[in-house]
N, C-alpha and C positions, 0 to 999 in steps of 0.2 A: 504494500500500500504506500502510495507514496502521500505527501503533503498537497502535492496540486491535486491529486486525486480527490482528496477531503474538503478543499478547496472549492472546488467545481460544485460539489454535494453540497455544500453549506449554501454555495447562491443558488442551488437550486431548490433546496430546503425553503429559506427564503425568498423565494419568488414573487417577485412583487414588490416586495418591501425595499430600497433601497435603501433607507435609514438603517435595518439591524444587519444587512451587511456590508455597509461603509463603516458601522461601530465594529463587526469581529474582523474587518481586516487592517483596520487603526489597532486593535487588540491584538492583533497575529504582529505585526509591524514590531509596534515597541516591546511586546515579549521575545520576540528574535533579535532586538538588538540587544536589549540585558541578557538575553542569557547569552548570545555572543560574547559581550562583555565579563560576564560571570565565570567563565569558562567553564560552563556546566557540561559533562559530558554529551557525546554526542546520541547518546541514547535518550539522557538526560532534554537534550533540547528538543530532540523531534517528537518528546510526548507532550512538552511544553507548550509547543508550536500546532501540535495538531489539536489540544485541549484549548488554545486560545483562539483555535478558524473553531470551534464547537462549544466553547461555555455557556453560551447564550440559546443552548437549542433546546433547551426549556420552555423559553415562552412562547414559543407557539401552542403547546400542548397545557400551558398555563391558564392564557388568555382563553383558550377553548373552553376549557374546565373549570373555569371560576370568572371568566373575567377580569383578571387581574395578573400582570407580570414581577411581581415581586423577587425578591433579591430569595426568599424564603420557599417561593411555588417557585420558580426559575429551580432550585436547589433540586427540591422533590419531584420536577415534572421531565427532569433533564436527562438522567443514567438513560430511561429504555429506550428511546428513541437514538443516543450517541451509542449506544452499546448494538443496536439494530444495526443503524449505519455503520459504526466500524466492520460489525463481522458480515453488512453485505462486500465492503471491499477487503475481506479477507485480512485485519489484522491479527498477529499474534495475540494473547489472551493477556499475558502482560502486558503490554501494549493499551490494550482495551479498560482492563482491571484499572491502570492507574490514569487514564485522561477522562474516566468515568468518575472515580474519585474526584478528580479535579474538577469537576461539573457540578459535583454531587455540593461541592465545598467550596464557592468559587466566593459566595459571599459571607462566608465565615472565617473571620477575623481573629479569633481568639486559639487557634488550634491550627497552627500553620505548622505542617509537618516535613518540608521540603524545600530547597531553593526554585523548584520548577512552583510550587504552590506559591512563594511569596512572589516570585515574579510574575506569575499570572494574574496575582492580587493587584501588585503595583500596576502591570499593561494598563489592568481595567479601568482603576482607580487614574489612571491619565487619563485614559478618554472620556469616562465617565464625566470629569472635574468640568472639562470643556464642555461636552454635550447638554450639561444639566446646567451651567451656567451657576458653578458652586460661586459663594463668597469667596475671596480671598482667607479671609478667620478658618473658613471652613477648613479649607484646602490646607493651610500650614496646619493647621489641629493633626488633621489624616495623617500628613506626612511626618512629623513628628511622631507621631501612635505609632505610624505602619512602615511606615520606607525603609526596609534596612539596605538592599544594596546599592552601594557605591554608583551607578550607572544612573538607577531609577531617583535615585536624591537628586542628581545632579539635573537629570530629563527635567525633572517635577522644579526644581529651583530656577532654570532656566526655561521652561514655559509660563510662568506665572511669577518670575521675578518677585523672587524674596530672599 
């Protein structure tokens, strides 16, 4: 399975909507330059990078289901559908196990178990800050709480000048 392969699946998962896949491939974007930067291995990044083109494939099955995409239904509505599509294009199981995790966890903050977890945190939490039209207070709050690597401080200090 390659990444463009997942790729392709996610705009056409989202079909229609250009907003949620201009946000996962601003999220694929900045999490492929941190964990570039992070020198996370390379097995390490390509779960990264395939869990940041699919954190978001939640709310589709969210919105259907409640009406509502939240950080919490996004969490719970997101494994079977990323877990369907990885094993239509055939990924290994590990593979699948932990970028399904990372879906499963993408907006919980207190339990970050990985450098590929917090840099997926950090991707989102960039584009997010922009798309939502955070406060500034807000923004340094987060990044102070969350930002721990080196790459994503520096991204987030230099997009938002503080």
């Amino acid at each position: 399975m390659t990444k463009d392969q997942v790729f392709q699946k996610m705009i056409e998962y989202f079909q229609g909507d250009p907003k949620r896949i201009q946000h996962f491939t601003k999220v694929y974007a900045y999490a492929s330059l941190i964990g570039n930067a992070e020198r996370l291995s390379q097995k390490q990044q390509y779960i990264l990078e395939v869990a940041a083109l699919m954190h978001d494939i939640g709310i589709k099955p969210a919105e259907e289901k409640y009406g509502s995409c939240n950080g919490t239904l996004q969490e719970q509505e997101g494994p079977a559908p990323a877990k369907e599509l990885l094993q239509s294009l055939n990924a290994d199981e590990d593979i699948i196990e932990r970028v399904v995790y990372l879906i499963a966890h993408h907006h919980t903050y207190d339990k970050i178990d990985g450098k590929d977890y917090q840099i997926l945190v950090e991707a989102d939490f960039l584009v997010n800050s922009y798309e939502d039209s955070l406060p500034a207070n807000a923004i340094k709050s987060v990044y102070n709480k969350l930002f721990c690597t080196e790459c994503g401080r520096k991204i987030c200090r230099d997009m938002f000048v503080f």
